[in-house]
Rosetta silent file (secondary structure, phi, psi, omega in degrees, C-alpha in Angstrom):
SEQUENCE: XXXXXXXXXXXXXXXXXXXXXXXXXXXXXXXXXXXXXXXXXXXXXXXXXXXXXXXXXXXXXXXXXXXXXXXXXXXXXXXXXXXXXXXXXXXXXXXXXXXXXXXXXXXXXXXXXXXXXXXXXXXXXXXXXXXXXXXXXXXXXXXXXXXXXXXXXXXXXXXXXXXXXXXXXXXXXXXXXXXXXXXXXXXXXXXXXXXXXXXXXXXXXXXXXXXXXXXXXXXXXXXXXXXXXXXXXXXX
SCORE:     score description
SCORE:     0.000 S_00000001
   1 L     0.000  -28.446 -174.239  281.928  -15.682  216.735 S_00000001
   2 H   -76.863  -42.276  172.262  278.268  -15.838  216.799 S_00000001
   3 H   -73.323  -17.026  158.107  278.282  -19.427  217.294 S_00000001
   4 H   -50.581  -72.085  151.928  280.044  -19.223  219.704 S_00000001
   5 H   -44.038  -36.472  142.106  278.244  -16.977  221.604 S_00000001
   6 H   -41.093  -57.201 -138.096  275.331  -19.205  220.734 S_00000001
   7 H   -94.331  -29.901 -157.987  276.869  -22.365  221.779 S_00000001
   8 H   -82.297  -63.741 -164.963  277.651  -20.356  225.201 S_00000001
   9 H   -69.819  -21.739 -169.661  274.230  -18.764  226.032 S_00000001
  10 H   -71.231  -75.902 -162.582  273.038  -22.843  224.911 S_00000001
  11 H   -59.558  -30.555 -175.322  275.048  -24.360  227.717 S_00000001
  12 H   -91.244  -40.845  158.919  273.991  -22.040  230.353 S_00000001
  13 H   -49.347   -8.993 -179.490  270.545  -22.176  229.718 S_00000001
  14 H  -105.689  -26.463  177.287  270.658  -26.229  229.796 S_00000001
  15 H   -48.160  -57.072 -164.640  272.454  -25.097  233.111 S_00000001
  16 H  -110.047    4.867  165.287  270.063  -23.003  235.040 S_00000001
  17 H  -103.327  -14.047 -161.261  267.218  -25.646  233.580 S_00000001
  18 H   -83.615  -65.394 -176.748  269.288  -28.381  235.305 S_00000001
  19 H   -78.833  -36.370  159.475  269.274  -26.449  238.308 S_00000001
  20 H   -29.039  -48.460 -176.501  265.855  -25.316  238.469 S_00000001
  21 H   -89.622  -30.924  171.413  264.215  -29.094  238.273 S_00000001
  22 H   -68.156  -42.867 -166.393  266.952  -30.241  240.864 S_00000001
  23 H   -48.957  -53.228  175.059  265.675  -27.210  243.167 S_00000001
  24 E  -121.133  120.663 -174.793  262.203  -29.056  243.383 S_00000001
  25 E  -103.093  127.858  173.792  261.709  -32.867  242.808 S_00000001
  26 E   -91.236  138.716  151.440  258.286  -34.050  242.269 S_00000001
  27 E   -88.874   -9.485  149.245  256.471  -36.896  244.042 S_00000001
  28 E   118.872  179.798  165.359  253.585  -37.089  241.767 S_00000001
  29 E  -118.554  173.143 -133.112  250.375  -37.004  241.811 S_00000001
  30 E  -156.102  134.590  173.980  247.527  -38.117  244.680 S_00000001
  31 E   -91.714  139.846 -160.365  243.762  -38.291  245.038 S_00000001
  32 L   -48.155  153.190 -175.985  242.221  -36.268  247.504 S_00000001
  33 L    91.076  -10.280 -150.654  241.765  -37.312  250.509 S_00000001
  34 L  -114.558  154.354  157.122  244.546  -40.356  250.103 S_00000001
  35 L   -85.164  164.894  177.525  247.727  -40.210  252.350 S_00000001
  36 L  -119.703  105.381  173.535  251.313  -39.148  250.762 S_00000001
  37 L   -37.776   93.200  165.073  254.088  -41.290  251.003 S_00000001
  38 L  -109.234  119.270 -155.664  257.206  -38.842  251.664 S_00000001
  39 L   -97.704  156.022  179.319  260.118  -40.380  251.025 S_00000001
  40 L  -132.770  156.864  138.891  264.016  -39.356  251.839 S_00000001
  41 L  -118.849  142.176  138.480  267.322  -41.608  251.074 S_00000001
  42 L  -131.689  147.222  166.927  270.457  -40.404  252.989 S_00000001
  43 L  -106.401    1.147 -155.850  273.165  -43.104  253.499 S_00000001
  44 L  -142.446    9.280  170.430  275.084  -40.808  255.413 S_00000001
  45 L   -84.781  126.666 -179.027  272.196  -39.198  257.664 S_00000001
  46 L   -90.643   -7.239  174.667  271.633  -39.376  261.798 S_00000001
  47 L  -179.055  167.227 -176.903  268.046  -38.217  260.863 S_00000001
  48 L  -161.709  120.809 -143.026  265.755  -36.585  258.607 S_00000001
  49 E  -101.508  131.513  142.095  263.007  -34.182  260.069 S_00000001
  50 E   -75.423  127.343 -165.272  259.935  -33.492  257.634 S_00000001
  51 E  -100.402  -49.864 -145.023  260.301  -29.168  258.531 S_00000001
  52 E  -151.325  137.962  149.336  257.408  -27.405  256.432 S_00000001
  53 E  -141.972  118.789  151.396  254.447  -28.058  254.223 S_00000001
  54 E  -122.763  144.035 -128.191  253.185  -25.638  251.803 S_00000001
  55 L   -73.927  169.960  177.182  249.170  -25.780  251.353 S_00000001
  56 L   -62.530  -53.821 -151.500  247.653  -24.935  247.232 S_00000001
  57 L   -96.326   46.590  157.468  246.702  -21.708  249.010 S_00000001
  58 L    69.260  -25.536  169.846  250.298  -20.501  249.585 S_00000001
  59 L   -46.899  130.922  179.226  250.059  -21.052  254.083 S_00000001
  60 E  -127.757  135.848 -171.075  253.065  -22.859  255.012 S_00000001
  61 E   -99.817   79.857  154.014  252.769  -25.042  258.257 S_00000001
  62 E    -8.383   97.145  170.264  255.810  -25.543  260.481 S_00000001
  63 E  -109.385  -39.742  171.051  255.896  -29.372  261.152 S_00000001
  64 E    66.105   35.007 -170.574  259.392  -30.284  262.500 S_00000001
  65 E  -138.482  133.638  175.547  259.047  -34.285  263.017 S_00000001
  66 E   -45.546  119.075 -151.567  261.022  -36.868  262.478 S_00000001
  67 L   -63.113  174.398  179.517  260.728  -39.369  259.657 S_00000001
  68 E   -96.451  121.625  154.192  260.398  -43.393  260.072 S_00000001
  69 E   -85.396  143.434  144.913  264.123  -44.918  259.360 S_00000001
  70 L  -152.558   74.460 -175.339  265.025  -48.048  258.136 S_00000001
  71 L   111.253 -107.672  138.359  268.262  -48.088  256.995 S_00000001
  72 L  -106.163   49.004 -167.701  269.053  -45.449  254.589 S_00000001
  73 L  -118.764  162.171  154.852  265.564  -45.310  253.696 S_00000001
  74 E  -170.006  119.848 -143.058  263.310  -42.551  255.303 S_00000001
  75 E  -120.365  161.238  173.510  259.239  -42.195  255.105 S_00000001
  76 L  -159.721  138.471  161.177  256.560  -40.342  256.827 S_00000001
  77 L   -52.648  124.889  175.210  252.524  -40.552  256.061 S_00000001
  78 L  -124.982  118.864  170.134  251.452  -37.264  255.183 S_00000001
  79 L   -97.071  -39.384  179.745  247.524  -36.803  255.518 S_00000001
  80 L   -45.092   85.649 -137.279  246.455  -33.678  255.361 S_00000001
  81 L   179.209   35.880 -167.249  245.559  -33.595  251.887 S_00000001
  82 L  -100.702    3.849 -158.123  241.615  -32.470  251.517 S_00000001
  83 L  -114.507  140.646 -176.600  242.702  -28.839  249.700 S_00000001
  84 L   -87.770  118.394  177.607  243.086  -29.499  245.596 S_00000001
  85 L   151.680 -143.457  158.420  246.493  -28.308  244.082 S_00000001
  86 E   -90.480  118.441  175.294  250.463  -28.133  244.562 S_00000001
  87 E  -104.005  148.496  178.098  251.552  -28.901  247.800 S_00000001
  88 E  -141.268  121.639  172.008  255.831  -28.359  248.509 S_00000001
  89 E  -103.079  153.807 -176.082  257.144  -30.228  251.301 S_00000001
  90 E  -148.534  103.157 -170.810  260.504  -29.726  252.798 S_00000001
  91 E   -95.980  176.246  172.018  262.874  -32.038  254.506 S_00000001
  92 E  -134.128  135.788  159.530  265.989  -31.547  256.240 S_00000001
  93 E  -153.344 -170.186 -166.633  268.742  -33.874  257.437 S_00000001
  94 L  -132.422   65.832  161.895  272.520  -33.786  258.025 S_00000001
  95 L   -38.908  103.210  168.382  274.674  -35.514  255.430 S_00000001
  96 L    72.656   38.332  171.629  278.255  -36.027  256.777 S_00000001
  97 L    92.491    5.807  170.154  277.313  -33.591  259.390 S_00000001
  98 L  -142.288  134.156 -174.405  275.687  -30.469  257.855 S_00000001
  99 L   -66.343  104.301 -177.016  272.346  -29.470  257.799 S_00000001
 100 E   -99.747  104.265 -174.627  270.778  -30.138  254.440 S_00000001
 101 E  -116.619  142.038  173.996  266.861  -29.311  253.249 S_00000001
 102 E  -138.380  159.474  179.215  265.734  -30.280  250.179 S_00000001
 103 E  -128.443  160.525 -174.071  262.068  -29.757  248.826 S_00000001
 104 E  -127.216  171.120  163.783  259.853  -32.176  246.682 S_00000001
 105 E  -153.670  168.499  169.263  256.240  -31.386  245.733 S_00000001
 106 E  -157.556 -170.544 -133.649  253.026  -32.855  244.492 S_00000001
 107 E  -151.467  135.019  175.100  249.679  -32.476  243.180 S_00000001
 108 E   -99.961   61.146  156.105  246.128  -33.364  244.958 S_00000001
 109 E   -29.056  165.577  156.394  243.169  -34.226  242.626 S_00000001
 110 L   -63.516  -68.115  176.332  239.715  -34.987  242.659 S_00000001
 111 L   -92.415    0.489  179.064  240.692  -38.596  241.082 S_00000001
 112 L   112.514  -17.713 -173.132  244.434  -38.977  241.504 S_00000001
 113 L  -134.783  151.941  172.453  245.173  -37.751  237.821 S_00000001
 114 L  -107.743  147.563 -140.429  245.537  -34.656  236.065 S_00000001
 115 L  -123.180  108.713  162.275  242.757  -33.243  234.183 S_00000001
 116 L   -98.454 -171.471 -169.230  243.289  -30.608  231.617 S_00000001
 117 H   -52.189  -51.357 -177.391  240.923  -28.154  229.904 S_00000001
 118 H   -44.133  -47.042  179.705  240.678  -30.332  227.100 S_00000001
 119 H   -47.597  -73.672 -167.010  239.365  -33.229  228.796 S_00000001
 120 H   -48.982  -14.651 -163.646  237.233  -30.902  231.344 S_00000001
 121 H  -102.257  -16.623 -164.388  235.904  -29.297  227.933 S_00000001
 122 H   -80.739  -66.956  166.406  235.214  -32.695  226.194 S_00000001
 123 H   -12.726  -67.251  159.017  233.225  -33.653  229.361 S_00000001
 124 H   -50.603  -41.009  162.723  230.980  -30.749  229.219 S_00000001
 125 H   -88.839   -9.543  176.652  230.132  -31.062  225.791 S_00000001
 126 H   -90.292   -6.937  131.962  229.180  -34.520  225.580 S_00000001
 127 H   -37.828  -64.794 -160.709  226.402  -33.535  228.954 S_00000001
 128 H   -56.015  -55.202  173.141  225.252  -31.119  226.985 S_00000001
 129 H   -77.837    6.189 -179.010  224.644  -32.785  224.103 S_00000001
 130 H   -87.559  -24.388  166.702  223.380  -35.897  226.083 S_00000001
 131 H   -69.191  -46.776  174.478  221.274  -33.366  227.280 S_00000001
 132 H   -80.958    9.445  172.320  219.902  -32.182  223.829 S_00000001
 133 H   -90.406  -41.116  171.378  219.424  -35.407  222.680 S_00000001
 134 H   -73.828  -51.686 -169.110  216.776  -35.850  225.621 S_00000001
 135 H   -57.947  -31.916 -159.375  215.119  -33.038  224.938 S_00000001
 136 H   -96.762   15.481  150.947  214.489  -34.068  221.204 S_00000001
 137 H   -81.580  -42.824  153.654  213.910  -37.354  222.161 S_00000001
 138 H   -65.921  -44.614  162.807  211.152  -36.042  224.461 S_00000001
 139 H   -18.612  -81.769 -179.456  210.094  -33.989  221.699 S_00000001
 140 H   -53.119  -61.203  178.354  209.886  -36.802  218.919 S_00000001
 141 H   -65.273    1.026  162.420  207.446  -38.723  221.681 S_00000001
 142 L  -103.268    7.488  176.450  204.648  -36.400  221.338 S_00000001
 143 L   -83.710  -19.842 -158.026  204.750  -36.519  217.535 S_00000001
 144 L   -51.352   -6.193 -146.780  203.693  -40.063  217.272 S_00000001
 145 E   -82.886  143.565  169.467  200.691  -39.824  216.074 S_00000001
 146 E  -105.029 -165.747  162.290  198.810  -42.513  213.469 S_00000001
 147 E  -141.054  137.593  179.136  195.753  -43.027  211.944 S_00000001
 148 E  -115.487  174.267  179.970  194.130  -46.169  212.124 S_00000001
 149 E   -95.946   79.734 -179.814  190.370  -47.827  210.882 S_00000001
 150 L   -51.395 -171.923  152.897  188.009  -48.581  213.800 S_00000001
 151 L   -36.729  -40.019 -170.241  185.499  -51.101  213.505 S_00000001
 152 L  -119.761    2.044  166.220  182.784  -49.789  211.863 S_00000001
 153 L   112.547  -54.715 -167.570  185.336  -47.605  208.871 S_00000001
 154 L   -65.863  141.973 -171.732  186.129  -45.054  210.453 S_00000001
 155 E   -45.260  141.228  132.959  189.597  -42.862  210.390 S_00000001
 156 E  -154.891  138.941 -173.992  190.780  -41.871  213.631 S_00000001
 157 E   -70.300  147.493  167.622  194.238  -40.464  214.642 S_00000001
 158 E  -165.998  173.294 -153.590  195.578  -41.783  217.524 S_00000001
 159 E   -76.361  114.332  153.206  199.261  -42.094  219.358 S_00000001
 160 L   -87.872  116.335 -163.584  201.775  -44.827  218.143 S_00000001
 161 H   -52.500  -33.496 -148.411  202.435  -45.962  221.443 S_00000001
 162 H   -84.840  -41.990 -179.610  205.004  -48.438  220.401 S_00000001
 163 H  -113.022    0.718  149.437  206.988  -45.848  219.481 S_00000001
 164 H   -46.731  -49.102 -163.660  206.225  -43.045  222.204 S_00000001
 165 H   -71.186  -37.434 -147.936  207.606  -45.530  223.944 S_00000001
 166 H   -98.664  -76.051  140.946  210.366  -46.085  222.266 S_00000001
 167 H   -17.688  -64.359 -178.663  211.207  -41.994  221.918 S_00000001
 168 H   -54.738  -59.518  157.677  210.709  -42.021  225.379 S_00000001
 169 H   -65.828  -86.462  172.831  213.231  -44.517  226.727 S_00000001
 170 H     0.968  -84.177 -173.899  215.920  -42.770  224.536 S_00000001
 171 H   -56.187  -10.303  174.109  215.098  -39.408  226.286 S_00000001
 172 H   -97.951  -22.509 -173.939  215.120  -41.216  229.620 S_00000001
 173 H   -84.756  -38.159 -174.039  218.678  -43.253  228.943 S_00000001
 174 H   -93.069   -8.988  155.467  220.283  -39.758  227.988 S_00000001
 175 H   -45.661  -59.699 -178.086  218.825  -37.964  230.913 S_00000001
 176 H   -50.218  -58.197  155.978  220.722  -40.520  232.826 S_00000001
 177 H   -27.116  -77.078  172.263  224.085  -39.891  230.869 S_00000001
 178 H   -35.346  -21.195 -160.963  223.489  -36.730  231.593 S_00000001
 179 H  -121.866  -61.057 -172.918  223.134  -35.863  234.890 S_00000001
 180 H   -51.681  -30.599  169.004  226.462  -38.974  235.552 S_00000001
 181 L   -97.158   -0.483  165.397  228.813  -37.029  233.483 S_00000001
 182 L   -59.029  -51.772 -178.695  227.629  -34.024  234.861 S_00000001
 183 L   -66.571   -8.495  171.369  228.793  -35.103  238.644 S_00000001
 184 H   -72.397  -64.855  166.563  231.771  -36.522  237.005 S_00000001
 185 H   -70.766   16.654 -171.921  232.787  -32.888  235.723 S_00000001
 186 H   -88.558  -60.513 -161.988  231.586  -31.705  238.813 S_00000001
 187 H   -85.274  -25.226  177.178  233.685  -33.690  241.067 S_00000001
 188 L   -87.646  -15.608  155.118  237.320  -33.230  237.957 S_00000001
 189 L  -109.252 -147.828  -28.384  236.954  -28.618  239.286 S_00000001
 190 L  -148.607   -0.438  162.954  235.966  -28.673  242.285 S_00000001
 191 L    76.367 -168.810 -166.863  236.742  -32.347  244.066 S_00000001
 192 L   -94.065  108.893  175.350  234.311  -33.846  246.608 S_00000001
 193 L  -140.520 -159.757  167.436  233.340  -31.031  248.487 S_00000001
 194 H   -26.944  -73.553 -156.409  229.645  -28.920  249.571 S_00000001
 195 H   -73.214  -33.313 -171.567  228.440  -28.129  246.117 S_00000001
 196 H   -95.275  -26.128  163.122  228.980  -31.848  244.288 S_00000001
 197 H   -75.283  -41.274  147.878  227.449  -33.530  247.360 S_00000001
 198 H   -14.592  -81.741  168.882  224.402  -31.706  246.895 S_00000001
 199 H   -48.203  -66.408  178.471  224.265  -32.016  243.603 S_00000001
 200 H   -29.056  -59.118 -165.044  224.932  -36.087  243.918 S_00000001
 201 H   -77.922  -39.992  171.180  221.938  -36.078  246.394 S_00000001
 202 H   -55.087  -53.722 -164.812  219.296  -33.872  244.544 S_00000001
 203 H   -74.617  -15.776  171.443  220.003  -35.461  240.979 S_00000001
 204 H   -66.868  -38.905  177.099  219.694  -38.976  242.731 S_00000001
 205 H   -76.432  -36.308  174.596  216.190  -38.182  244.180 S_00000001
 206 H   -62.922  -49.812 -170.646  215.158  -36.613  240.971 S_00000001
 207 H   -62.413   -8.909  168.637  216.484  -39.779  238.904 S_00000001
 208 H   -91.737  -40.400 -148.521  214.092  -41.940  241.451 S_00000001
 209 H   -95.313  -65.844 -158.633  211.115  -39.597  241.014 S_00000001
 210 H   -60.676  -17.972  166.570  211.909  -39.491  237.023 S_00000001
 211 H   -78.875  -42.285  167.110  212.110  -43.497  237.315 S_00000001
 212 H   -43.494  -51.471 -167.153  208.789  -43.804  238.625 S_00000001
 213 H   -66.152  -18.954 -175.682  207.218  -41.410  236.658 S_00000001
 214 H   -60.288  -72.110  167.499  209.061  -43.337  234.062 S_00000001
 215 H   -39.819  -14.060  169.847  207.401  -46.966  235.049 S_00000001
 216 H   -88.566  -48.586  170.854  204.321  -45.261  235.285 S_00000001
 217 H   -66.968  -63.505  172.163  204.401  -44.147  232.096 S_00000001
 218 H   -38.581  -61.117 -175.298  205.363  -47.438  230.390 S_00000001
 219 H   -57.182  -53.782 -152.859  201.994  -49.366  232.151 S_00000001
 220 H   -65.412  -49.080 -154.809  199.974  -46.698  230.879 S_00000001
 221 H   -75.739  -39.055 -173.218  201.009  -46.475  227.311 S_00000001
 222 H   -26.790  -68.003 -147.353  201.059  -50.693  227.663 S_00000001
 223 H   -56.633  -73.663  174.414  197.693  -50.539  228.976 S_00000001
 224 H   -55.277  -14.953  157.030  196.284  -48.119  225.908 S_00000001
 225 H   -72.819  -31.714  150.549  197.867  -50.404  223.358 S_00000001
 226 H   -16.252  -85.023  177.369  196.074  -52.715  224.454 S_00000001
 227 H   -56.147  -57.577  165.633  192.712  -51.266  224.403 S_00000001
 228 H   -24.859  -65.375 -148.984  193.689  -49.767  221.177 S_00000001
 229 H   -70.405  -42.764 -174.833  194.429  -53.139  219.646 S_00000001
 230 H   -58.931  -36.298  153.079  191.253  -54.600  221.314 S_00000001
 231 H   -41.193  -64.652 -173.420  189.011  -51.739  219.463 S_00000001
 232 H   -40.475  -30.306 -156.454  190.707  -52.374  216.357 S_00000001
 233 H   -98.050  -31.712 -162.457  190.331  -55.848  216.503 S_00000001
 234 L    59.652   25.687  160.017  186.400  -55.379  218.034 S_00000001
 235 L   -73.014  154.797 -169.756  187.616  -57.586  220.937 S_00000001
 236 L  -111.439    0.000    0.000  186.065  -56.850  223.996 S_00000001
């Protein structure tokens, strides 16, 4: 008796999941900004009106206009598509003569694909640590120091540049990491909007000022290996 009653409560529950996923058909998902193909088949349809779209933020927009036919096929361009989320569209037409709406929906991204937490979480920790890797990369280039033998015997400590340099480029290659997967997780919450073009434009001007100062740095320490080697050496 029990299995029964199992086997009952089984079927209607595969029932009402049946109907539930027919109630709304997905079209997939679309990167912001991109148009959305919305498609209809009726073979048995004099027309088929796109009626309603509603926005991620729950607004639903009366549209009422008829779709592009070509046979029993029928499409309409949907643009409007700059807000990040679930969108539900709703068409209508009149199969054998009675007015029929059915609704599909889809999903807007920042890139076209959906991003879970995991991802969004992996992202953020490998900035971060591309970020702590620069610091201790900047770090490690002010430790260099050696001690070398002048000319005439004496000790004196001094910087090995070869590998400040060296320290240095590291801490300049993971800056760069850094700040590119930032605007990457920037742009996978919150799409191309205000706050990530900002961001795009500030960390771009900094990453020019931080190249200079970079290239600047490099002649210099060149320059004192040099001179170094030319003391050492008692070259003039």
């Amino acid at each position: 008796m029990k299995l029964n009653k199992l086997f009952v409560y089984l079927i209607i529950g595969m029932f009402l999941i049946t109907l539930a996923s027919a109630e709304v058909q997905t079209l997939g998902t679309f990167k912001q900004g991109d148009n959305v193909e919305i498609q209809q088949t009726c073979s048995n349809c004099t027309y088929v009106n796109l009626q309603s779209v509603t926005y991620p933020n729950s607004t639903t927009e009366i549209i009422d206009i008829a779709m592009t036919q070509n046979g029993y096929y029928y499409n309409y361009d949907f643009n409007k598509t700059s807000s990040i989320g679930s969108y539900i569209v709703s068409t209508c037409g009149d199969p054998d003569g009675v007015v029929t709406c059915v609704n599909y929906d889809y999903y807007v991204t920042p890139t076209g694909e959906i991003s879970n937490n995991v991802s969004v979480s992996l992202q953020i920790f490998v900035s971060l640590s591309c970020l702590f890797l620069m610091l201790i990369f900047l770090y490690f280039s002010t430790k260099t120091q050696r001690e070398s033998i002048l000319p005439n015997g004496v000790p004196k400590k001094e910087d090995n540049l070869g590998l400040k340099l060296f320290f240095y480029g590291l801490s300049f290659i993971f800056l760069i990491s850094h700040v590119l997967i930032t605007q990457i997780v920037l742009q996978n919450v919150f799409g191309e909007n205000f706050l990530t073009s900002v961001y795009t434009i500030v960390t771009w001007i900094l990453l020019m000022v931080a190249t200079l100062i970079s290239l600047y740095t490099v002649l210099k320490i060149t320059f004192m290996e040099v001179d170094n080697f030319k003391r050492r050496t008692g070259l003039k």
